[in-house]
C-alpha positions in Angstrom: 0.0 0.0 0.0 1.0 3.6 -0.3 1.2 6.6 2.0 1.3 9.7 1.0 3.0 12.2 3.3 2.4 16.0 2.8 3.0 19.4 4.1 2.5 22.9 2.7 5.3 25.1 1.6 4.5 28.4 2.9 2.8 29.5 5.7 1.3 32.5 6.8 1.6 33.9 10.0 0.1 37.4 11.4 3.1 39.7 12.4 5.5 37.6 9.9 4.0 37.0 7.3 4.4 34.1 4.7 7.5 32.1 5.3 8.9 28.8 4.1 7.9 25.6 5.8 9.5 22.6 6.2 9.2 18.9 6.6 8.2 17.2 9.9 11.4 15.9 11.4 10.2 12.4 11.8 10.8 12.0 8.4 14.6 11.6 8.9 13.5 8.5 10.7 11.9 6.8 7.5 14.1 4.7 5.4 15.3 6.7 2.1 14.9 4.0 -0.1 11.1 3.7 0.3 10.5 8.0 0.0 9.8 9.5 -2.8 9.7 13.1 -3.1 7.4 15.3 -5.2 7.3 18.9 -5.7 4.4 20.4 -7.3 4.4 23.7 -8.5 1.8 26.0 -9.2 1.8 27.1 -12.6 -0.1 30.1 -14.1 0.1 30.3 -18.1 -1.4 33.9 -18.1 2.2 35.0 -15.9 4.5 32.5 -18.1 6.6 34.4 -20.3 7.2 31.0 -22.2 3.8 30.2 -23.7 2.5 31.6 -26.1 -1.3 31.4 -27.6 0.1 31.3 -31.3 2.5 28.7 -30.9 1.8 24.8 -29.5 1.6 23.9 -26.3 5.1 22.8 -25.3 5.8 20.8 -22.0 7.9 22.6 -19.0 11.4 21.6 -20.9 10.8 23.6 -23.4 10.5 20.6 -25.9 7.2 20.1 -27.9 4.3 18.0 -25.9 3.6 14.8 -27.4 0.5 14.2 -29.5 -2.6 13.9 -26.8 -0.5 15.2 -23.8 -0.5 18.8 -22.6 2.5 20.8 -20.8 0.4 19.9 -17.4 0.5 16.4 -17.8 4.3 16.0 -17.8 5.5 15.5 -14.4 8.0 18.2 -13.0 10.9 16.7 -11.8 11.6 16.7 -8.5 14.8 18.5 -7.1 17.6 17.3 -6.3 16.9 18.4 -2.3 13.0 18.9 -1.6 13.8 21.2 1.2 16.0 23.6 -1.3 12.9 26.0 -2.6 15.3 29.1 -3.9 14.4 28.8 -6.9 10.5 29.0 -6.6 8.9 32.4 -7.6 8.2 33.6 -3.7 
């Protein structure tokens, strides 16, 4: 069976505002060879200065989507270190 394991990336907080989160520390305690981690990002196509409405849809690589697949149904691949977030747009 599966279990999926979750937690948000920001936070917000009243007198500090929306900071970065992290993991729950009992995580160090599962095995690594059973964890696998997956970042999803939010993606807007309105603020993405890489699509445009003229041309096809192309996946997040900048290579062409296959036939029958959009940009959204690739799979962004995770970083190397979940916990590194620098280069999200916050």
């Amino acid at each position: 069976e599966d279990l999926f394991i979750s937690y948000p990336m920001t936070q917000y907080r009243r007198g500090q505002g929306e900071y970065m989160t992290t993991p729950s520390r009992f995580i160090e305690d599962v095995p690594e060879d059973v964890l696998e981690p997956v970042q999803l990002v939010e993606e807007d196509a309105a603020d993405d200065p890489g699509v445009d409405d003229e041309m096809s849809p192309s996946s997040s690589n900048g290579e062409a989507a296959a036939p029958g697949e959009s940009p959204r149904d690739a799979a962004p691949s995770p970083p190397d270190d979940p916990a590194d977030a620098d280069g999200l747009p916050f």
